[in-house]
N, CA, C and O atoms as a GROMACS GRO file, in nm:
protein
  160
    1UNK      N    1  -0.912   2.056  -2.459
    1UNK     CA    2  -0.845   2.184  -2.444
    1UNK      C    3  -0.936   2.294  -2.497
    1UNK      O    4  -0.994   2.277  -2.605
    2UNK      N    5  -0.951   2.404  -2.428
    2UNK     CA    6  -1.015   2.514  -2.468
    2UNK      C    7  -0.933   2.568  -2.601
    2UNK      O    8  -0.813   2.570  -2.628
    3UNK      N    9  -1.074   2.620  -2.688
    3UNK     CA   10  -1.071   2.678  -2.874
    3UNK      C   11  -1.055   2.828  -2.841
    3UNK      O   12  -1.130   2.879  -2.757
    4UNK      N   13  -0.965   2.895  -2.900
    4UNK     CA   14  -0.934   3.028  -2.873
    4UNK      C   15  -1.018   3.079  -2.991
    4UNK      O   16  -0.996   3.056  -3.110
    5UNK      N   17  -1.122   3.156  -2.936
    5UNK     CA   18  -1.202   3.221  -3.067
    5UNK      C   19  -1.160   3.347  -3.108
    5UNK      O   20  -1.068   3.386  -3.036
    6UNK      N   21  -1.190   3.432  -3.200
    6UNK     CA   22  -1.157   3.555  -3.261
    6UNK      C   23  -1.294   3.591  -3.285
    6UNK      O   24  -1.356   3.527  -3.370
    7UNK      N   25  -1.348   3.681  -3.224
    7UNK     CA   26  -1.483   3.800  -3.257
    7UNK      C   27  -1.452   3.907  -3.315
    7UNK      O   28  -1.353   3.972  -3.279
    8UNK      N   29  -1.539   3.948  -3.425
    8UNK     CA   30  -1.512   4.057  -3.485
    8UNK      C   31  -1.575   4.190  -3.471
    8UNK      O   32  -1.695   4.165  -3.457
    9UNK      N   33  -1.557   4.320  -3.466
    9UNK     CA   34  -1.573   4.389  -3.364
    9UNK      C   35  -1.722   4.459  -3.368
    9UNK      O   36  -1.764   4.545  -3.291
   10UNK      N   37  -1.782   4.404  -3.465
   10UNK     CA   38  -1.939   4.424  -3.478
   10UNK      C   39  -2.032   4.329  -3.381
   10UNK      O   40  -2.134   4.361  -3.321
   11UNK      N   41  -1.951   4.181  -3.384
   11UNK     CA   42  -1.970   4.105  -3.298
   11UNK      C   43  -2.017   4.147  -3.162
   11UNK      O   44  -2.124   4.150  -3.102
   12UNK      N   45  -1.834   4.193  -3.126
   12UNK     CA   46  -1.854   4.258  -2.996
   12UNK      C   47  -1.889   4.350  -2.939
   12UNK      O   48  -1.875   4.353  -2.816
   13UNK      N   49  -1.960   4.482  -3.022
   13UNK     CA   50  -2.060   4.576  -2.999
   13UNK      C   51  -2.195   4.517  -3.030
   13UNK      O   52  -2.274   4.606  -3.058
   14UNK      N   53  -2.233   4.430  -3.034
   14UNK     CA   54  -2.384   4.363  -3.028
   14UNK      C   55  -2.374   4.298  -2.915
   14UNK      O   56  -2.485   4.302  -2.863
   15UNK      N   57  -2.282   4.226  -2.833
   15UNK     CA   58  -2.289   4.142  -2.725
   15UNK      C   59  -2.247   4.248  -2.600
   15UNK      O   60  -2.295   4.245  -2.487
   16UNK      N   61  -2.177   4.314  -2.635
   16UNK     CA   62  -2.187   4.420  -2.468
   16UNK      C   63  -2.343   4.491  -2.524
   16UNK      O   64  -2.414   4.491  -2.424
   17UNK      N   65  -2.394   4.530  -2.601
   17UNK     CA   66  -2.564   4.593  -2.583
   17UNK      C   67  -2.648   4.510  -2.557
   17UNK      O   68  -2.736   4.566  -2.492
   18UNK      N   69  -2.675   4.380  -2.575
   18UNK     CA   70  -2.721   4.284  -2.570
   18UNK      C   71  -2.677   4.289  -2.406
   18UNK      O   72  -2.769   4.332  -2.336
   19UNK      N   73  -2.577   4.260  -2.344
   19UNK     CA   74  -2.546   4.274  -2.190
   19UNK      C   75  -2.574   4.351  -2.091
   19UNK      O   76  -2.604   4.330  -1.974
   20UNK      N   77  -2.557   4.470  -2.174
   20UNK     CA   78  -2.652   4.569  -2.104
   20UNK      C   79  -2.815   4.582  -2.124
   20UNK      O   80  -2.855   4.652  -2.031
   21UNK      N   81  -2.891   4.555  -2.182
   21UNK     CA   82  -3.012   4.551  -2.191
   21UNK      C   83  -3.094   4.433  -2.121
   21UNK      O   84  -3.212   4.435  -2.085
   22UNK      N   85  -2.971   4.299  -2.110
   22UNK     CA   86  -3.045   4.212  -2.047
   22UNK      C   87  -2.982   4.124  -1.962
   22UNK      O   88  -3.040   4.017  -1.941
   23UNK      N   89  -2.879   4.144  -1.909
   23UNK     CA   90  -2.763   4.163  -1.806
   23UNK      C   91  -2.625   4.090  -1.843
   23UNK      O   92  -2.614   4.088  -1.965
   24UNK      N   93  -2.526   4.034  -1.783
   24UNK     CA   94  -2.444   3.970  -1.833
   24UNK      C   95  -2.436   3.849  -1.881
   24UNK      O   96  -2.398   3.802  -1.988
   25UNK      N   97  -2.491   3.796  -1.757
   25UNK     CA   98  -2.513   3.641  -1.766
   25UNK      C   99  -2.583   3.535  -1.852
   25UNK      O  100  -2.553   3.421  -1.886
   26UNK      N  101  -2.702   3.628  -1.878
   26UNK     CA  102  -2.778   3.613  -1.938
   26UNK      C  103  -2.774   3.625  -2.107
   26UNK      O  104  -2.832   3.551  -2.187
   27UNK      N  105  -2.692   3.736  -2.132
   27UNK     CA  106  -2.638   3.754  -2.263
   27UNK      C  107  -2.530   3.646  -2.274
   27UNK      O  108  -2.557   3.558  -2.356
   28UNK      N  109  -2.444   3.635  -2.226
   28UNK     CA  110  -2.332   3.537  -2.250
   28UNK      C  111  -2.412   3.350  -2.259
   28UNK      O  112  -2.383   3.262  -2.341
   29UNK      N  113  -2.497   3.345  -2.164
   29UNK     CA  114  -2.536   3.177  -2.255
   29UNK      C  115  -2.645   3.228  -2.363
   29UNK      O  116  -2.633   3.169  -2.471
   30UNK      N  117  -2.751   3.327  -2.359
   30UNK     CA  118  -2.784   3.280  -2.520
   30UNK      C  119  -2.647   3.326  -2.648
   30UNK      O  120  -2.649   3.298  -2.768
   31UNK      N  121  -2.558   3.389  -2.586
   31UNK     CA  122  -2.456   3.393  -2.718
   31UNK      C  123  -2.348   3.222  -2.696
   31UNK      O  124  -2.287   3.148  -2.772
   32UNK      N  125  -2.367   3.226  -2.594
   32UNK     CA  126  -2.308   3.080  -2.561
   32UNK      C  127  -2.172   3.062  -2.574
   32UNK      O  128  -2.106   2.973  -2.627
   33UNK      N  129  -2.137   3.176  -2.508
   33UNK     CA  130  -1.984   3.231  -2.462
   33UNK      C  131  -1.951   3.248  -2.318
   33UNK      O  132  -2.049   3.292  -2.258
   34UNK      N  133  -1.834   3.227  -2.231
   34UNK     CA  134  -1.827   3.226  -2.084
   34UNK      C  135  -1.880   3.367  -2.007
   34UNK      O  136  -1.842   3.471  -2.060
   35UNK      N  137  -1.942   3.375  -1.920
   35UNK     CA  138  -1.941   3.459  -1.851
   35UNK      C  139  -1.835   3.592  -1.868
   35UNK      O  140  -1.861   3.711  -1.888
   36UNK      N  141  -1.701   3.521  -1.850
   36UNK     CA  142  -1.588   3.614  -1.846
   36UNK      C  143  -1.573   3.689  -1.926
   36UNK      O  144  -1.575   3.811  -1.914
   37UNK      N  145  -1.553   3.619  -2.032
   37UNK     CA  146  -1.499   3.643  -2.210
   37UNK      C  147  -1.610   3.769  -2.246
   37UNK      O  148  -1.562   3.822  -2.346
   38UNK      N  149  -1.754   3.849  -2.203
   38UNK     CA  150  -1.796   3.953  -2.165
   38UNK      C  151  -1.761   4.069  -2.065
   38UNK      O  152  -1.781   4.190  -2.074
   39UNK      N  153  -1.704   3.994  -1.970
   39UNK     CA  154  -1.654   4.070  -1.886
   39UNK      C  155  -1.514   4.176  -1.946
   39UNK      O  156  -1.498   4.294  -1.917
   40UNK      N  157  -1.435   4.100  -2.027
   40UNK     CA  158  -1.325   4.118  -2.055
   40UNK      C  159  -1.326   4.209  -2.215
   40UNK      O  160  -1.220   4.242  -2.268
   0.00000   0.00000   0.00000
């Protein structure tokens, strides 16, 4: 069963800049989080 994580919101202003600088996809496996879970 999928682990419901909690990011904290420093977290998640490093991973959308990180997304934008080096696209989505790409940010989400070296953070090694789904595709989506950036999107969202």
């Amino acid at each position: 069963m999928a682990e419901n994580r909690q990011y904290d919101h420093e977290y998640k202003v490093q991973a959308v800049k990180l997304a934008k600088e080096i696209g989505q996809a790409k940010a989400a496996k070296e953070l090694g989080v789904p595709k989506n879970t950036l999107y969202g």
